[in-house]
N, C-alpha and C positions, 0 to 999 in steps of 0.2 A: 550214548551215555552207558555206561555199565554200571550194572548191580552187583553189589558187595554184598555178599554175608557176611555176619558178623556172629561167632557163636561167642558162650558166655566167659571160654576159657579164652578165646583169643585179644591180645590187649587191644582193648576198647580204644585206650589213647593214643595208641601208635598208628589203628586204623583213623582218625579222624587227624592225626597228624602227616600220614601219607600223603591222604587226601585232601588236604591244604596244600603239602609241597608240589603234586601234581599239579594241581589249580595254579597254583601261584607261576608254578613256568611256564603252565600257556601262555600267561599274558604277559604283553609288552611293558616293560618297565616305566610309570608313566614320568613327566621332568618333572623333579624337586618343586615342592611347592616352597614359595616365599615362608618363612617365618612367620607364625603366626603375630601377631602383636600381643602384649605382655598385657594381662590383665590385673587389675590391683588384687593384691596378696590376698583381700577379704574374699574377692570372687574366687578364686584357682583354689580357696581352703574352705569353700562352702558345698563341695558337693557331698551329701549323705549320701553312703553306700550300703549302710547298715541301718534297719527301722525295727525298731523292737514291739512286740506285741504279747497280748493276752488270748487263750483261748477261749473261747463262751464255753467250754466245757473239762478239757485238759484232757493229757493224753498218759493214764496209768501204766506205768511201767512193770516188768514181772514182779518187781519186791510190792508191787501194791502203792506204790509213790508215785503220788499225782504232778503233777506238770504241767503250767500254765502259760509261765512266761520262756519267752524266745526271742528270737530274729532271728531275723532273714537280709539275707543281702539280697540289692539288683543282681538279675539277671544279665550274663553273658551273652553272648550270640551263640559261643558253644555250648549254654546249656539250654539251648534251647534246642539246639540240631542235634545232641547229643540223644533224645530219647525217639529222635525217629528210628537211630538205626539199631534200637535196643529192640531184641527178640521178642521180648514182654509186651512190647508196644505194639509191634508186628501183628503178635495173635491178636490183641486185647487192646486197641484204641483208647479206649477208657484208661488204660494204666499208663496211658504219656503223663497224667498231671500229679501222677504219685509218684511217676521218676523224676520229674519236675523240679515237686515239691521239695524231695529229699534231695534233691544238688544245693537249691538256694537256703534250705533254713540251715542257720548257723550252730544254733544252740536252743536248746530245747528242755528248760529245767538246767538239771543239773546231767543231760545228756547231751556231749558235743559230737558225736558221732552218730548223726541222722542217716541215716538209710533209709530205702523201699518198705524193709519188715516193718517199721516205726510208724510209717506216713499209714500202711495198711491197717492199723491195729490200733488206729485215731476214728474218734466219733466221726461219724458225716457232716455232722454240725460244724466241728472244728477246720474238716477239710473244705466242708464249703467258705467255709471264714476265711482262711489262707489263700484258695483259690483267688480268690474277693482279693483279697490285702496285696497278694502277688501281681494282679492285673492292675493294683490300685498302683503301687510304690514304680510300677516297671513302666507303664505308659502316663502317667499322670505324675511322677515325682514325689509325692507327698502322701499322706496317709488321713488328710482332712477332708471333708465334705462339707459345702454351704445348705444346710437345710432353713426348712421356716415351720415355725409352730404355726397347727392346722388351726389354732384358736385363738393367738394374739395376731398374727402373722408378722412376727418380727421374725428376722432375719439373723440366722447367727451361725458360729463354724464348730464343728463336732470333728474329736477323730476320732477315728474308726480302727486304732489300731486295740479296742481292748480294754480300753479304762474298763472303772464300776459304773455300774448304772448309775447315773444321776448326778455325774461327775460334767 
């Protein structure tokens, strides 16, 4: 297997679009699979790709304007393989989940041009929250949790995307 560098001027997408088309000729063409069968319209129009959330703290932009609400979409497979071959990552392990972050959130406030400097310059509170919501929404679907009160012990569902307390 060969090692690619990847510097920061060189296009990022073309490198990981190479490297798909190389992949992709190695292997054998597999035979067409059957058609899937047609699932009623409710199911094929029920998948959420987008989950909106609250920060516990927000993330202050340079004019001083605070910034709560957002989404985030599901993650990609490319953005997931996307921050190994980023330089930043290379040095700095810890900053794969800031490159992460800043592919999947959508909108941020009234900022839809999320980058790295953004995700950086976010309370740790908030990034631990996101981290949280992003593993929540990407392997589990949803943004609810089944907890139980530690004093009636009833049983009931919370999300966890952000509401108010006590909501």
């Amino acid at each position: 297997m060969r090692r690619r560098t990847v510097s920061p001027g060189s296009g990022l997408e073309e490198t990981l679009d190479n490297l798909a088309a190389t992949t992709a000729g190695r292997q054998e063409a597999p035979a067409p699979a059957p058609p899937p069968a047609r699932a009623p319209q409710r199911e094929r129009d029920s998948l959420q790709t987008e989950f909106a959330f609250e920060l516990p703290r927000g993330y202050v932009d340079d004019e001083g304007q605070l910034h709560r609400h957002g989404t985030m979409r599901l993650a990609t497979a490319r953005d997931e393989l996307r921050p190994q071959i980023d330089l930043r990552v290379k040095e700095n392990p810890a900053y794969l989940s800031v490159v992460l972050l800043s592919q999947v959130i959508t909108q941020l406030g009234t900022v839809t041009d999320v980058h790295a400097g953004i995700v950086e310059r976010m309370y740790a509170t908030d990034v631990a929250f996101l981290q949280d919501f992003y593993r929540r929404i990407n392997s589990e679907g949803h943004t609810h949790a089944a907890v139980t009160c530690p004093l009636c012990h009833g049983s009931f569902e919370v999300d966890l995307s952000g509401g108010r307390l006590g909501e």
